[in-house]
N, C-alpha and C positions, 0 to 999 in steps of 0.2 A: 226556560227559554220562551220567550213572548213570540207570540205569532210573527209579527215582522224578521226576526230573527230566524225563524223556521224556515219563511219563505225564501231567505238568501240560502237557506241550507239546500233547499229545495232546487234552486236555480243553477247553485254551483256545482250541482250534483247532477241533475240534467246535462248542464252543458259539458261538463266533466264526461258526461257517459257518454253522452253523442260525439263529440269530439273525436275521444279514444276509439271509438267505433270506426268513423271516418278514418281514422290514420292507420285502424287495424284492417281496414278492408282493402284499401290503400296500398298496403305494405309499407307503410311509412314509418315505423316500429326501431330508429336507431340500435344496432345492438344483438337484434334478435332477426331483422328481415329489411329487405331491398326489392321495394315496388318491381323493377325491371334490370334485364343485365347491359342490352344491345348499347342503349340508351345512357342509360346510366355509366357506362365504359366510358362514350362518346363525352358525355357533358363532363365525367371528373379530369379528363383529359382537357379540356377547358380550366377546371376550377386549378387544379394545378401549376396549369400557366400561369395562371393568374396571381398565384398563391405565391409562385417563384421570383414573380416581380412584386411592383410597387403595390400596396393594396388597390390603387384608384384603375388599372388596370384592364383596358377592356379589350385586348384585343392577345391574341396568341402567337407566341412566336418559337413552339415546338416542333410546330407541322404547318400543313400548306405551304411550305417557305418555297422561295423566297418575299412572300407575300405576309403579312402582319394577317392573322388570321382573323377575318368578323365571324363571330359567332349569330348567324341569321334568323335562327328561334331558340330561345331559353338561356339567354343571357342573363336576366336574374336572377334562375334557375342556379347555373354555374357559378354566377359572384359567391352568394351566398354560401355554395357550397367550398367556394375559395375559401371564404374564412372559415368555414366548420376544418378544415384542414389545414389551417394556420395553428389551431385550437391544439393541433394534436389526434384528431381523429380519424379511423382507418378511412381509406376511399370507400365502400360504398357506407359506410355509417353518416359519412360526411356528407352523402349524396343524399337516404334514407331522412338527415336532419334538416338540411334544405328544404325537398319534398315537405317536410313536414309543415316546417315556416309556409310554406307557401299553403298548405291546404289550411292550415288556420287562419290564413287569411281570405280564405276560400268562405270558409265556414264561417267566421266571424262576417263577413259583407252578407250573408246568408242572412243570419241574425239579424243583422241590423235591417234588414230591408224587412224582414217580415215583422218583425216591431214597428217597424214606418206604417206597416199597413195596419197594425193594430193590436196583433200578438200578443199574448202574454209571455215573459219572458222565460217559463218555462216551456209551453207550445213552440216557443219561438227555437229555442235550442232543438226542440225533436224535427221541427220543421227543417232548421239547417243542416239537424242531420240525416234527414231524410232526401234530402237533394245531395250530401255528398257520396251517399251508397247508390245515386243512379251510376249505371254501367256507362254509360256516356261520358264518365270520369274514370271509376275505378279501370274498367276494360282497357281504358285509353293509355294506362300506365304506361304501356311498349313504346309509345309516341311521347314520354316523360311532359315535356312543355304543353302539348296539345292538351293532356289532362286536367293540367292546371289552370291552363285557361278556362277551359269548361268548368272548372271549381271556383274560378274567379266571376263568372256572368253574373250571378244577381250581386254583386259587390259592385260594377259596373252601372247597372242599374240604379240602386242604391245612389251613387253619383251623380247620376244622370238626374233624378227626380229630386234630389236636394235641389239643383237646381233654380228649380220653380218653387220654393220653400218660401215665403217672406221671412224676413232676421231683423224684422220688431224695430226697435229704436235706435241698434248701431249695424245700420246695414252693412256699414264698408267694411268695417273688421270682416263682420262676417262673411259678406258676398269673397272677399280677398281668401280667406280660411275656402268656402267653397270651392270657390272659379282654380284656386292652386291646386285641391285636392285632384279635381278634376282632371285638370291637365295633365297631372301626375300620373293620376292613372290610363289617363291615354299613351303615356312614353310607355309605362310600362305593359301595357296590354299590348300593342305593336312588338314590341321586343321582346314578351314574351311565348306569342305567338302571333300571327298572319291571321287564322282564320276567325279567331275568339276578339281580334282586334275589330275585322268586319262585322262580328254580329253588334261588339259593342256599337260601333259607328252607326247601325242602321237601325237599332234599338235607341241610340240616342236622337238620330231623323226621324222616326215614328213620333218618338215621346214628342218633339218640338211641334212638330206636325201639330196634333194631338191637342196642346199646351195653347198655340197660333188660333184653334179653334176656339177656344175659351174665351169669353170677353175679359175676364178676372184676369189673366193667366197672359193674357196677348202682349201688355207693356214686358213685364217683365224676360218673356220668350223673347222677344224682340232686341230690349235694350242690354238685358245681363248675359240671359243662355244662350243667344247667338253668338255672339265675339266671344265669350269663351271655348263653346263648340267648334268654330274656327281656330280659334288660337290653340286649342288643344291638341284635336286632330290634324290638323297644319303642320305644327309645332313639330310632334310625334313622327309625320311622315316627313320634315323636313333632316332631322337628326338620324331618323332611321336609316336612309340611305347616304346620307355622308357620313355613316357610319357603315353599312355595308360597301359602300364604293359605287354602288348604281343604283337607281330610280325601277326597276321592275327586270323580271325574269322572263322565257319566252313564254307564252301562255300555252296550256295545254291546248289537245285539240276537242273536239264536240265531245268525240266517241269515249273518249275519258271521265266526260261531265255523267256521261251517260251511265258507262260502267259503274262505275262508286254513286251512283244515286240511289237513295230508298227506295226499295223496294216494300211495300206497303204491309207485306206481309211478314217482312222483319218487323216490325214496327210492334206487330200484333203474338207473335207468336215467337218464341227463344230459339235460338240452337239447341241442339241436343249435348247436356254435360255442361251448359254455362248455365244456369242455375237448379238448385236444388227443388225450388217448391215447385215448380214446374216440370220439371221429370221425375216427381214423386205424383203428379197428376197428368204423367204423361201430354201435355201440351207440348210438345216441341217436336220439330225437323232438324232431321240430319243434313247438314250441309259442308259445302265445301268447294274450293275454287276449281274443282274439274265439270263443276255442276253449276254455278251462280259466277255472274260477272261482281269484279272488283274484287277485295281480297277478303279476311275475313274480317278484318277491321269494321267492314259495313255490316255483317251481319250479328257481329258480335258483342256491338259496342250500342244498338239503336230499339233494344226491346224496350218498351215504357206503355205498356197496356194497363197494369194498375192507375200510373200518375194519370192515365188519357181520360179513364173513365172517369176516375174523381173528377178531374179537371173539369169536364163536361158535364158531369153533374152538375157543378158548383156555376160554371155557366149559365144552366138553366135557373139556377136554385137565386142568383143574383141580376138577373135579367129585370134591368127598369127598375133596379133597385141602388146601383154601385156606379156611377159611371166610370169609375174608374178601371173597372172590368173592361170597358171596351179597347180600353189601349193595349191590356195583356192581353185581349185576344187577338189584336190587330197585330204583336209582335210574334204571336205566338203562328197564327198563319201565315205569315211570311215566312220564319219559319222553316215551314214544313212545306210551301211551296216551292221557298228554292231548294230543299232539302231531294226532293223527288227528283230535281233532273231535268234536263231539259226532254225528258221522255217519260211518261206514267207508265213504272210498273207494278203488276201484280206476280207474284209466283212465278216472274222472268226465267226462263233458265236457257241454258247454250244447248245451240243445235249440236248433234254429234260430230264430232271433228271438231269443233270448235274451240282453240285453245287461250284465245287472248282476252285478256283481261275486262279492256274497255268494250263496248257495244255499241251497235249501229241503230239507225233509229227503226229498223224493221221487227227487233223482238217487242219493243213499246208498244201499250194498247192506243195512245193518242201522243201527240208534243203535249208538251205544256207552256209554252212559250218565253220558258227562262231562259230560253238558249240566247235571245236578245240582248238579254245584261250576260250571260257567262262569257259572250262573243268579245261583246263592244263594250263594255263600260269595267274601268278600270278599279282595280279592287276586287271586282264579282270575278275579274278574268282568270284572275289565280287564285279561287276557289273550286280547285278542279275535283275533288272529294265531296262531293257535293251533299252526298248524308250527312256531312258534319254539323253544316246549318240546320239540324234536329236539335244541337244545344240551343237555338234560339226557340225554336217552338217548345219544348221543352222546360223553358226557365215562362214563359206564358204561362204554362199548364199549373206548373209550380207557384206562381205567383196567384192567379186565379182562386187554386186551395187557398193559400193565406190568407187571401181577401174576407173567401165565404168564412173561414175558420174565424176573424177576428168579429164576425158579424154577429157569430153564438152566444149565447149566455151562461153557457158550462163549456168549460175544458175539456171536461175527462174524457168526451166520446173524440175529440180530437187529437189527445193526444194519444188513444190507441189505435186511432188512426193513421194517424202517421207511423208509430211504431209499425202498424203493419203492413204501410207500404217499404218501407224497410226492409221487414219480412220477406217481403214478396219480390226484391228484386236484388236480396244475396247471393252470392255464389257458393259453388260447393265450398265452404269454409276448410274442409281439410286440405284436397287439391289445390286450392286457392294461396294457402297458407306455404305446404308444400312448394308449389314455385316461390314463392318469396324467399323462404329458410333457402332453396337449391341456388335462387341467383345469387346471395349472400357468400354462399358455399364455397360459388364457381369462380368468383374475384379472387378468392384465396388457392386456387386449382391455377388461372389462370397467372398468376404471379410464382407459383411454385415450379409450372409445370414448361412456362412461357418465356414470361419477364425473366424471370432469373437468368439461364440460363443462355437468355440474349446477349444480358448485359454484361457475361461474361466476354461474348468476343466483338462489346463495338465500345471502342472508348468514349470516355462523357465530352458534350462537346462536336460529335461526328456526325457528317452532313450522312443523309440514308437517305435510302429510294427503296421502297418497297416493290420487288415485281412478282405480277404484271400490279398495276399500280388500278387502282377500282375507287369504289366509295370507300377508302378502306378504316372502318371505324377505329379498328381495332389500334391502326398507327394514334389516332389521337390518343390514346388510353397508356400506350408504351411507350411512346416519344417521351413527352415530359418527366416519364416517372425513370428511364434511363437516361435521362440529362442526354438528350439526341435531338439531333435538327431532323426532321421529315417533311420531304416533298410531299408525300399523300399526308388526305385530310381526308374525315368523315364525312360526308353527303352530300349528296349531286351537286346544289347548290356553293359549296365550296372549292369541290372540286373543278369547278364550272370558272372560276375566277381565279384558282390558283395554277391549272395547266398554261395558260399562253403565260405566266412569267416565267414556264421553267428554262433551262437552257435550252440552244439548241442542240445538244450532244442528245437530250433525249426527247426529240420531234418524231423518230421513226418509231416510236415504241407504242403500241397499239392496244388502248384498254383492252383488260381482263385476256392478254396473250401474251404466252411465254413462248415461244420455238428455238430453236437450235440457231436461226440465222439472227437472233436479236446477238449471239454471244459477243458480235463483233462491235454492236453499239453498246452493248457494256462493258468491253473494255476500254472503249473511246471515255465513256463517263469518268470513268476510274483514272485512265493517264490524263484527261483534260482538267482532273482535280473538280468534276461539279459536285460529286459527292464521294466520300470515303468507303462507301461500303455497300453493296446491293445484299439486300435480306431478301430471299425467297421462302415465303409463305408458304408450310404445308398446310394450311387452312383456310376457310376462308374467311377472308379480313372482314367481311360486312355481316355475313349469317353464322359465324362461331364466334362473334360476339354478342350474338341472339340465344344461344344455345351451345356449349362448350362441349365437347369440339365439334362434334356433330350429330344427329339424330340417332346414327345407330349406336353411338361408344356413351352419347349421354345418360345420366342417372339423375334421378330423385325429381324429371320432371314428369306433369302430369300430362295425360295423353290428348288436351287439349292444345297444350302446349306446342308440344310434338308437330300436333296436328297444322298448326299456321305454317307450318314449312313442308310438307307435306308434296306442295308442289313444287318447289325448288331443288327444278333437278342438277341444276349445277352446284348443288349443297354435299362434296363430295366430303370425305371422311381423309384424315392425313394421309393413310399407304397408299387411295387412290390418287391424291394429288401428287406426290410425290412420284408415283408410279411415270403419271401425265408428265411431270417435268422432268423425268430422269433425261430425257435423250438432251434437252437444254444443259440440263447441269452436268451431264458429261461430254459436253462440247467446252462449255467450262472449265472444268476439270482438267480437262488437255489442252489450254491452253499456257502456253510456261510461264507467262508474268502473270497470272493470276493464282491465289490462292482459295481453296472451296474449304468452308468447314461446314458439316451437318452435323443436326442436331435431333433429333425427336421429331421438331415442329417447324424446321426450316432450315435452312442453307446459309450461308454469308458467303457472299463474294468481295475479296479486297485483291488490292493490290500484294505480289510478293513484298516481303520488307526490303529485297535488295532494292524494289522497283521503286520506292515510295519517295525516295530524293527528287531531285532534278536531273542531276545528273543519269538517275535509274529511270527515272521515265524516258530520257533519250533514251537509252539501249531500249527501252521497253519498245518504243515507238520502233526503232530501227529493228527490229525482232519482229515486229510482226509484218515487216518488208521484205526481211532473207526469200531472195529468190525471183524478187522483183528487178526487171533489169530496165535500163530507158539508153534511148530511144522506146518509143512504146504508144503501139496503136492501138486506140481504146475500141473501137470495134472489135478487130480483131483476135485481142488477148483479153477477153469481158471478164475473168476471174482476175490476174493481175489487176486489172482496173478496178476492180471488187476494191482491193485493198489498200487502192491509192485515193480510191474518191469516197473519204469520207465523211462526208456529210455535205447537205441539200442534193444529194440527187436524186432525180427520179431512175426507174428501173429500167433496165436494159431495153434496148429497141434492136431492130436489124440495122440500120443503118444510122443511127443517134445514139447520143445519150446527153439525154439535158439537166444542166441544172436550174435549181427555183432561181427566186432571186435572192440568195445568197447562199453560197458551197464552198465547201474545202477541201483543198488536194492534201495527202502527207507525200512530199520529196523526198526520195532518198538522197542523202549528199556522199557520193565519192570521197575516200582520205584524200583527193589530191584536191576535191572541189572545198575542202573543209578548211585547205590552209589556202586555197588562191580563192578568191570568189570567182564565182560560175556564174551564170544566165538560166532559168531554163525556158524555155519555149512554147507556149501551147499553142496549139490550135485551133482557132474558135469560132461557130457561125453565131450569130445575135439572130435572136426568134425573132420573123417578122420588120425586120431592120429595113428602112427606105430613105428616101428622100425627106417624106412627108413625116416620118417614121422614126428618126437617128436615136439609136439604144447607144446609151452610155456604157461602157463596162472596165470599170477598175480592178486591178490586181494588187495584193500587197503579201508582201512575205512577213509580215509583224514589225517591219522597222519603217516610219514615216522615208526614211531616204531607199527606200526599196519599195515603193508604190508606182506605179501607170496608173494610166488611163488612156483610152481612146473612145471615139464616137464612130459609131458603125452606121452608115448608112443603105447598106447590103446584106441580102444572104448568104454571100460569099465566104468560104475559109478566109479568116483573118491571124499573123501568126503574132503574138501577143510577148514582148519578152520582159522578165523580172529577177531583179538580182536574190540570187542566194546568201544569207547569213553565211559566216565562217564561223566555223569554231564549232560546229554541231550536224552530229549525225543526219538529222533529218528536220525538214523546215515545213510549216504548215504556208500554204498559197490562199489567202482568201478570196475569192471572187464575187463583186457586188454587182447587180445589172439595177439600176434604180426603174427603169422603165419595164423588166419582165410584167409578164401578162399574159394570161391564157389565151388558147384560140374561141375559147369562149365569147372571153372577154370583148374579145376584135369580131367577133360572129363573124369567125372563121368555120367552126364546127361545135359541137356539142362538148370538147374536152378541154375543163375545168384546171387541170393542170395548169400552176402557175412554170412559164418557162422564159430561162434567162437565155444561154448559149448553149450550143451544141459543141461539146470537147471532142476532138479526134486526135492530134496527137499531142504524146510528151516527149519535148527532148532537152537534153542539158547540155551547152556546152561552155568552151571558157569565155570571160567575159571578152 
């Protein structure tokens, strides 16, 4: 074998090792291990949707409904993993094979930037794989997309400074092959994460910056890399939100920025039990969120004291020697600027009592004046994790080695170099591996112990509501794989766009609470037909898809594991929850059109079968009226009124009871009123009603020739009458007031309350 031939042997066997490295630290292992569980739930429940429709497919229609589901970060993530489960492959292998796609492409942009700067193509592979073993990736796993992004930065880069490449004698092919890449990767850096998308963005305005300075370098910045930089990042943000449905989210507030900002002495020193060479030389602090603002995500994911030093060495070592050193260091201090916060800390910790997360600017030694862009300037505003912009300082540091490294005249001391920064920022490989194999384990625990055993009592095809209804991951993960419609959806940001479409049968239902008095609007859900079935959760649907089922019944994970939930005290274990909801589900229980089946891990509430007709939901409706008589004054009989006003009203008063603007009565109809039509009558003041003032307020019983209206001019009792349907037990009355409006609203008082009429009596008589 002739040299030339060695050195491919060489190369492919490098990159071969570091690679495998990367996807072993990773947990990216198809087969054998599953990077994360919470996450990985969340996105297969995506891939699946995806899977069940057309291949081109990008939006979910298992959960969030009645809303076409946008997936907000890790949409690539999920396609891909759509088709590893077209393939035939289990959910998390299919997940585990994705991850993997994407970290080779992590790695591979790695590669190729450090060849740009000079590399040899086997330094170059120890180099990519020494950027994929920072923690600022691996750690990140629990956050799935966030990871990737951070594995995807110097690929971004890489793009960016192609750039400014001259392409010789056939520019346009080329510059056209560039400027598309480019843009390409800007769709995809947005959609696959938010925050990895801004550093790309503001790593690409450095570089321009940068580039604008140069006399050489200025035409081309100007005429090529600008209109693409626009058209890219443009482009990307214009698809991204007519693809989510909206243009931006509320922005955190300061104290948040502050909380999740590096702390400096994360930076320099580990946790205790996240990596090995480090608590074999005792360097590291015991931490934890009873003790340190933000969660552990910040302290967990930002040690890089090996890469800093190098870094800085190679600073010094290329100083007035590289200009191109100035730009990585230019990126690499931003940074770490905004990465701190809009507050400098050192060894921060909470006063005693102290339980909240975020932090105020009085533990900080100084501002630092980031607070200006996290405030006001858009993009920087929803970087409220604000340690996370360490991956851009970070990918500086990293870039800087390469520079110096491509500068040497021998390899060898570089490429043990790099192995041993490697070295230096492993984790405990057995622990580490340990959750991998456990999360792998507990997909198969959760299908056995879970799915299954759902999917015995909700047929495929059935509308579901999870209560009480949260971030609930866990629905994305079970919905599509039981062929079920689900109203909840995984994370805040979903659920933030899927609650105003639901019905209004379930407006009164109040995150993350079950009580005894919801029983009465779940069985409005159920006779109104919004959904087939209420599942009640013994678990909890966001953090027992983190950890199966909960901390104390969990096995095979490792006690840092553990440890991230640590403070999550509503991380109850199934007997407790169940415990919590017995008094709901046995108000349930006793009620006679509904049916309760329990299970191990949850409840179902449906409809009896005798009830599930039409004709069964009238008795059903008429059944929960036995004993209801009218004539009937709603002040004064406030339980009967309970069960006739249901839904848009506000809560009882001594002398009121108002609806928003828009409520429904259930009638009961008399046998005589069922064959003659009847009238019934209410009585109604309009909120606020004047001269200057006139509140509309129409009535209908569900048939267009059974509607009023009138215009109210007065606060006065007004008596309102509307014809009764024949033929049926009991008739729903809807009442619209278009003009309701708080006394807020009117700076009448301080109460928000939207209000339409004030009902006081009901009476029926013949027409």
């Amino acid at each position: 074998m002739n040299n030339q031939a060695m050195s491919r042997v060489w190369v492919a066997v490098a990159i071969l090792a570091s690679l495998g490295w990367a996807l072993a630290v990773n947990g990216a292992v198809p087969g054998f291990a599953t990077p994360t569980l919470g996450q990985a739930a969340s996105m297969l429940g995506y891939a699946q949707a995806f899977a069940d429709q057309h291949w081109y497919s990008l939006h979910a229609r298992s959960f969030g409904y009645p809303v076409p589901t946008s997936l907000a970060t890790g949409l690539p993530l999920a396609w891909v993993a759509g088709l590893f489960l077209r393939l035939g492959l289990a959910g998390p292998d299919a997940y585990s094979a994705a991850v993997a796609c994407w970290l080779a492409a992590g790695f591979a942009g790695a590669w190729s930037l450090a060849v740009f700067y000079g590399l040899r193509s086997v330094t170059a592979a120890l180099a990519a794989g020494a950027w994929m073993s920072l923690p600022i990736i691996w750690a990140h796993q629990g956050y799935s997309s966030l990871a990737l992004g951070m594995a995807l930065l110097p690929a971004y880069l890489f793009l960016t400074l192609s750039l400014f490449v001259p392409n010789g004698s056939r520019p346009w092919p080329r510059n056209l092959v560039t400027g598309g890449l480019f843009c390409a990767a800007c769709v995809l850096a947005l959609f696959m994460d938010g925050y990895t998308f801004m550093m790309f963005a503001v790593a690409a305005g450095i570089t321009w910056l940068y580039k604008l300075a140069d006399p050489l370098s200025r035409r081309r910045a100007l005429t090529f890399a600008l209109p693409v930089c626009i058209m890219g990042f443009g482009g990307a943000y214009v698809l991204y939100t007519r693809f989510v449905g909206r243009s931006a989210f509320d922005p955190a507030p300061l104290d948040v920025f502050r909380g999740w900002g590096l702390d400096l002495t994360f930076l320099v020193k580990p946790s205790s039990g996240e990596l090995w060479l480090w608590d074999a030389l005792h360097w590291t602090t015991s931490r934890s969120e009873a003790i340190f603002y933000g969660d552990a995500s910040v302290w967990t994911t930002t040690f890089a004291l090996p890469l800093v030093i190098v870094g800085l060495a190679c600073v010094a070592s290329l100083r007035g020697t590289d200009r191109r050193a100035w730009l990585l260091l230019a990126i690499a201090a931003f940074g770490l600027y905004m990465a701190l916060g809009p507050s400098l800390k050192v060894d921060a910790v909470k006063p005693a009592g102290v339980v909240e997360r975020s932090m105020t600017a009085t533990p900080g030694i100084y501002p630092t004046g980031s607070a200006l862009l996290s405030e006001h300037v858009p993009g920087f505003r929803i970087m409220r994790a604000s340690y996370r912009w360490e991956g851009l300082f970070l990918l500086g540091m990293w870039g800087l080695i390469a520079l110096r490294a491509a500068r040497s005249r021998g390899s060898f001391a570089w490429n043990a170099g790099y192995i041993a920064l490697v070295v230096a920022v492993a984790p405990h490989l057995g622990a580490q591996w340990g959750d991998y194999r456990t999360f792998r384990r507990d997909f198969g625990n959760i299908d056995r112990e879970l799915a299954e055993p759902l999917g015995r009592h909700l047929r495929p095809g059935s509308r579901v509501l999870f209560m009480p209804y949260n971030n609930d991951v866990m629905a994305n993960y079970l919905s599509p794989k039981l062929h079920v419609v689900s109203y909840n959806v995984g994370g805040d940001k979903q659920v933030e766009i899927a609650r105003p479409a639901w019905p209004d049968s379930m407006s009164q239902f109040v995150m993350n609470r079950l009580a005894p008095d919801d029983a009465s609007a779940i069985r409005g859900v159920l006779l109104e037909q919004d959904a087939d079935a209420i599942v009640i959760p013994y678990f909890n649907s966001l953090y027992a898809a983190h950890v199966w089922p909960c901390p104390e019944e969990a096995k095979g994970y490792s006690a840092g594991t553990l440890a991230l939930f640590e403070s999550r005290t509503d991380f109850w274990c199934p007997q407790k929850i169940r415990e919590a909801y017995s008094p709901a589900v046995e108000m349930l229980r006793g009620d006679p059109v509904l049916s309760v089946k329990e299970e191990a891990f949850f409840a179902v509430v449906a409809l009896r079968p005798e009830y599930q007709s039409e004709a069964g939901r009238q008795r059903a409706w008429a059944r929960t009226l036995e004993g209801v008589s009218l004539p009937l004054n709603v002040i004064e009989t406030p339980d009967a009124a309970d069960r006739i006003l249901v839904r848009g009203w506000h809560a009882r008063e001594p002398g009121n009871r108002w609806s928003g603007a828009h409520a429904r009565l259930l009638i009961p109809i008399s046998p005589s009123c069922q064959e003659t039509s009847c009238v019934v009558h209410l009585g109604l003041a309009a909120f606020a009603a004047s001269a200057n003032r006139p509140v509309t307020v129409a009535l209908s019983a569900g048939d267009p020739n059974a509607s009023v209206s009138a215009t109210i001019t007065d606060t006065s009792i007004h008596t309102m009458a509307v014809t009764l349907p024949t033929g049926r037990e009991v008739a729903f009355i809807q009442v619209d007031v278009p003009q309701a409006a708080s006394p807020a609203m009117l700076d009448m008082n301080s109460d928000s309350r939207v209000l339409g009429v004030s009902l006081s009596t009901i009476e029926i008589l013949p027409r």
